[in-house]
C-alpha positions in Angstrom: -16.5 4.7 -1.5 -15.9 4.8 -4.8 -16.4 1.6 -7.7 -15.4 2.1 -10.9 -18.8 1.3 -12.9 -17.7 3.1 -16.4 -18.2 0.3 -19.0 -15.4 -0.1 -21.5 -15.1 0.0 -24.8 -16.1 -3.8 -26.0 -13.4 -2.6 -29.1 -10.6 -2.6 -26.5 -7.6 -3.1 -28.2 -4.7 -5.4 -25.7 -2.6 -2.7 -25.6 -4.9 -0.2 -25.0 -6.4 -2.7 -21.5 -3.4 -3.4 -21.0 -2.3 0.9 -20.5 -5.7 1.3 -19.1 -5.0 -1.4 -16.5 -1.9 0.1 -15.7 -3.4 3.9 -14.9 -6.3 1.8 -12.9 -4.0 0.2 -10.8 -1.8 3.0 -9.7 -4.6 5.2 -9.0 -6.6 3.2 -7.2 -7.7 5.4 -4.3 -6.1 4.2 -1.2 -2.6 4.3 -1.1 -2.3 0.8 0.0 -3.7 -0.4 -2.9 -2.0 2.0 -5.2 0.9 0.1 -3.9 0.0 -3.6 -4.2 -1.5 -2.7 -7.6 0.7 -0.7 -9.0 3.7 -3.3 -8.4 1.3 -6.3 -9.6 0.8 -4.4 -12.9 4.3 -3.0 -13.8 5.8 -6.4 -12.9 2.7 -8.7 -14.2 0.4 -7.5 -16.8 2.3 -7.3 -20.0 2.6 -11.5 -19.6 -1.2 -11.9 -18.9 -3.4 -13.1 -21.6 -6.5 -11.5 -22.4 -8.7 -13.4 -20.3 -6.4 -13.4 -17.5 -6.9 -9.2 -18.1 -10.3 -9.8 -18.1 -10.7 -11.3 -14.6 -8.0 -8.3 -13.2 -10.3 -6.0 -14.6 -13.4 -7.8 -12.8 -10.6 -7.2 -9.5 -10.0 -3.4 -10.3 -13.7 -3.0 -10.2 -13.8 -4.1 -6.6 -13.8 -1.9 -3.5 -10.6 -0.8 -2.0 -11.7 -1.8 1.5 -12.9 -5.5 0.4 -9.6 -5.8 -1.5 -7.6 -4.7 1.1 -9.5 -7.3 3.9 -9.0 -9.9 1.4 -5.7 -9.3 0.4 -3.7 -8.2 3.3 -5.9 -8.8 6.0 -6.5 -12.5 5.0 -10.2 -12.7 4.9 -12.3 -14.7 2.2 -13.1 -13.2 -0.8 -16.0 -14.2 -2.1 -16.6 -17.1 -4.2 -17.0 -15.1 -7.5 -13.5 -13.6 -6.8 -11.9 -16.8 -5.0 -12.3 -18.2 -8.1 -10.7 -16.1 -10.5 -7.2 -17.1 -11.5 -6.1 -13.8 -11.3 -6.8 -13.6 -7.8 -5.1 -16.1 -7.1 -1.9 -15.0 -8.8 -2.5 -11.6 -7.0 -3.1 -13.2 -3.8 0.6 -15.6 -4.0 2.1 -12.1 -5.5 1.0 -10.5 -2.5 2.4 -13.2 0.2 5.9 -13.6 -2.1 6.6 -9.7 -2.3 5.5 -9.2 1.0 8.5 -8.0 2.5 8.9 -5.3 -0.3 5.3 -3.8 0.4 5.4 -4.3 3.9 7.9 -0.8 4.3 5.3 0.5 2.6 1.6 -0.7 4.0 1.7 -2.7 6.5 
């Protein structure tokens, strides 16, 4: 399984996170989360703030499998992640567009 441990550049311009983000989250790994991802970020990311970018980042870094559990499969995250606003916006993005991914994942 692979986690994306590459550190980034601390000079990271927004646009620049915000593109990098983008690539991330389309080619996750699993198509499943290519999915849920990919949507989140073309419909989501250019309105987050920088620190709201920082925590999806933290959630790219995760593995596909915990994400998917998590996300889909409606298990508990852990606390580091429960807490993270953008996990929460994820999660209620998720559950709302739900009948658009379903054709495709579930």
């Amino acid at each position: 399984m692979f986690r994306d441990q590459r550190p980034v550049d601390p000079n990271e311009t927004l646009e620049n996170k915000r593109r990098r983000l983008v690539y991330q989250s389309r080619y996750r790994g699993m198509v499943e989360m290519d999915l849920i991802f990919g949507h989140f970020a073309r419909l989501r990311l250019e309105r987050l703030d920088r620190p709201l970018l920082e925590e999806y980042d933290v959630l790219l870094k995760q593995l596909d499998n915990d994400l998917f559990r998590w996300l889909v499969m409606g298990q508990e995250a852990p606390e580091e992640i429960e807490g993270l606003q953008c996990y929460a916006l994820l999660k209620e993005f998720v559950e709302k567009d739900r009948h658009q991914l379903q054709g495709h994942i579930l």
